[in-house]
C-alpha positions in Angstrom: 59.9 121.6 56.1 61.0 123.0 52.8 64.6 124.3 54.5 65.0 120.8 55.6 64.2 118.9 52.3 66.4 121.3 50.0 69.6 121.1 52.5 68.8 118.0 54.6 71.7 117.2 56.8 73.4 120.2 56.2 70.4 122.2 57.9 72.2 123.0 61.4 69.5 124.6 63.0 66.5 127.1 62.7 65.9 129.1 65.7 62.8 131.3 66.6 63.9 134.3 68.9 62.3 137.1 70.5 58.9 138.0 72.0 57.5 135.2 70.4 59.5 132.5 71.4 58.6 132.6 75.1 55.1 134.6 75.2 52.1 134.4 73.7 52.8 135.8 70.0 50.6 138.4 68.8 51.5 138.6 64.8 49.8 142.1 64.5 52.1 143.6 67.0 55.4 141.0 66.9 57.7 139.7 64.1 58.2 136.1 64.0 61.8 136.6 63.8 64.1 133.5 63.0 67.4 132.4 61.7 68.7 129.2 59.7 71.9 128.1 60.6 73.5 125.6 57.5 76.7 123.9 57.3 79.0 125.4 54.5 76.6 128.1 53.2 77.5 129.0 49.5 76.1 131.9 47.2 74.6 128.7 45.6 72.5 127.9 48.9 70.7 131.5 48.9 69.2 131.0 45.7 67.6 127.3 46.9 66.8 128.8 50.2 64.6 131.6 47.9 63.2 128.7 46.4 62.5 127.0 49.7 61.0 130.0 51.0 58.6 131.5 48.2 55.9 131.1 50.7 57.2 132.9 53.6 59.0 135.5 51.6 54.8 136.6 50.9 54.0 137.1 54.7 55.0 140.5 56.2 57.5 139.0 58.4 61.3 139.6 58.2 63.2 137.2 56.2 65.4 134.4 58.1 68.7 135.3 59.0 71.2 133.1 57.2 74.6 132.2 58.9 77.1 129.4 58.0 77.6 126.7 61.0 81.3 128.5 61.4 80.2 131.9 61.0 77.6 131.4 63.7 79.6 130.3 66.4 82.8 132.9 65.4 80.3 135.7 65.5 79.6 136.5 69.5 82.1 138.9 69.4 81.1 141.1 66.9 77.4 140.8 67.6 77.1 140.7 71.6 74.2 142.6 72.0 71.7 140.4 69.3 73.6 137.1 70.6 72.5 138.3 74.4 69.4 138.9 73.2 68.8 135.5 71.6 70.2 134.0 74.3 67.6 135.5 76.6 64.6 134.8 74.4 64.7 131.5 71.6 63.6 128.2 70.8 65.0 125.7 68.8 62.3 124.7 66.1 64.8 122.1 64.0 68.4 120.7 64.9 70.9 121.4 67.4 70.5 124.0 70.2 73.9 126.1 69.2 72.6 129.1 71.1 73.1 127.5 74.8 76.7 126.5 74.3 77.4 130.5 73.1 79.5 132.8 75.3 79.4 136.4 75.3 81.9 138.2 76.8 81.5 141.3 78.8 83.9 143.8 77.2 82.7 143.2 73.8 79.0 143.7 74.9 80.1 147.2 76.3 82.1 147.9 73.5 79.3 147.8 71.2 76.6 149.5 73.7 79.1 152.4 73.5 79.5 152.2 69.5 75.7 151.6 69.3 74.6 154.4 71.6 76.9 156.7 69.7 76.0 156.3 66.6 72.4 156.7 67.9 73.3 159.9 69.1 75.2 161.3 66.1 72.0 160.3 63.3 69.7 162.3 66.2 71.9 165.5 66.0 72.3 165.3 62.3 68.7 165.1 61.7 67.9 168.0 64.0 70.1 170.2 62.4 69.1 169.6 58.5 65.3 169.1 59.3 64.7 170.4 62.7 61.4 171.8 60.9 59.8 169.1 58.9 57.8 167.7 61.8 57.4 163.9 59.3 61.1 163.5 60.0 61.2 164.6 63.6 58.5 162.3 64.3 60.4 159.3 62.1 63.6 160.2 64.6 61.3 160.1 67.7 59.9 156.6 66.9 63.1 155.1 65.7 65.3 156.4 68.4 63.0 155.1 71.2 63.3 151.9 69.3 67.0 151.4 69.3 67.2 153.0 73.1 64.9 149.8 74.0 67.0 147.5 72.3 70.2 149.0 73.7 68.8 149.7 77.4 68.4 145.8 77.5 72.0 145.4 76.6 72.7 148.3 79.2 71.3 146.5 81.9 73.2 143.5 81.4 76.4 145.2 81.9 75.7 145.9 85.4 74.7 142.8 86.0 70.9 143.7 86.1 68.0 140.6 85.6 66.4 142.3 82.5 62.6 142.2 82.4 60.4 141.1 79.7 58.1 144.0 79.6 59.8 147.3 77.7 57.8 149.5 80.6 59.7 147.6 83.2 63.4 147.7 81.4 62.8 151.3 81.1 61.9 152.0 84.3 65.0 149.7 85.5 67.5 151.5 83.4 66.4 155.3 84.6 66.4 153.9 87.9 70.1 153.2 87.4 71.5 155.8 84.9 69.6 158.5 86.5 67.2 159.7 83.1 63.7 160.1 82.9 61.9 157.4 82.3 58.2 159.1 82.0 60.0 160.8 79.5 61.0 157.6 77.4 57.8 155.9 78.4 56.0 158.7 76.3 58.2 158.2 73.4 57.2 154.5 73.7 54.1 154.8 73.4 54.1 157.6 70.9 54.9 155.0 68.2 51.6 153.5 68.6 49.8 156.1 69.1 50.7 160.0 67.8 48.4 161.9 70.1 50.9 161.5 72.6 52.7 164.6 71.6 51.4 167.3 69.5 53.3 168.4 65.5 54.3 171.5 67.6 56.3 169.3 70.3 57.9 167.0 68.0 61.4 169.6 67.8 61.5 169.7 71.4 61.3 166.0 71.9 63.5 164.9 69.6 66.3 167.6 71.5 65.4 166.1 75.1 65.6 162.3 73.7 69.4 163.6 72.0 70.0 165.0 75.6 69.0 161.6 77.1 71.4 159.5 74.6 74.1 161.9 75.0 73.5 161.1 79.4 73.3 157.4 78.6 76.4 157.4 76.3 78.9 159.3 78.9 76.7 156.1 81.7 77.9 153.3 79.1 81.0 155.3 78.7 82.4 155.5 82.9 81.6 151.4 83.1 84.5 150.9 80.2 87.0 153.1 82.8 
């Protein structure tokens, strides 16, 4: 309501996406996350939107995405993977529905799988090998690299033309049924971010080796369907 009053017509859109725009939202595990779309978005703009959003902005949720009207729709190419995922999962809570009219081509969506899983891979191996014994930062690399290999085994999926399943379970399950890794293994990792007993301080170095040994397998997977 305050977006709309400070920009009025030139408030495009603001879109809810993610878990909770199509399940039951549980705040203490799920981000609201959300994005405002308005037409001709100046430096000027951000510091009324701060204004607008004093309120929010003392919640722990993440802060709105902003995008100008242009920059939204010029933008699937560059962001394939989060568009997909929007597209999958949204709802429109003011304006215009810009997300169902939003194509996202297969080639760029591998392209940046590739560049996302490498680059995955690269922070893993540079972390072993400058802390592979300080058993905080293997266990930050654990839970952050089972993070992004979530994110990314949705995006995987969709290049082969796979239905991608709500649950995280189920699109891991899917995607080491197809690339051939194991997916007790990533399961574990999974839920090791919620709960640390899952692996013990003096795993944590072997772990984090066998989840750069599973990115490295997935990289060269994302790698043959570009050839």
């Amino acid at each position: 309501e305050n977006l709309k009053k400070t920009f009025g017509e030139r408030l495009t859109s603001v879109i809810l996406y993610g878990s909770c725009a199509v399940e039951g939202c549980d705040t203490s595990k799920s981000d609201i996350n959300s994005i405002v779309v308005i037409d001709g978005l100046n430096g000027n703009d951000l510091e009324k939107a701060n204004i607008a959003l004093k309120k929010w902005l003392k919640t722990e949720n993440p802060l709105p995405i902003f995008f100008d009207r242009a920059e939204w729709f010029n933008s699937s190419d560059v962001y394939p993977i989060e568009y997909s995922d929007i597209k999958e999962r949204y709802r429109i809570l003011h304006g215009e529905d810009i997300v169902a009219p939003l194509q996202v081509e297969h080639r760029n969506l591998r392209h940046q799988c590739e560049y996302e899983v490498k680059n995955l891979l690269i922070k893993l191996r540079e972390t072993y090998i400058a802390e592979c014994t300080d058993s905080k930062t293997l266990e930050t690399a654990i839970k952050s690299g089972s993070k992004t290999l979530i994110a990314l085994s949705r995006a995987i999926l969709r290049l082969t033309n796979e239905s991608v399943p709500a649950k995280h379970e189920e699109v891991i399950n899917h995607l080491a049924a197809k690339v051939g890794i194991d997916g007790e293994f990533l399961l574990k990792t999974l839920a090791f971010r919620k709960d640390k007993k899952v692996f013990s301080k003096k795993e944590y170095g072997e772990i984090v080796k066998k989840l750069i040994d599973t990115t490295d397998f997935i990289l060269k997977y994302v790698d043959k369907l570009g050839k």
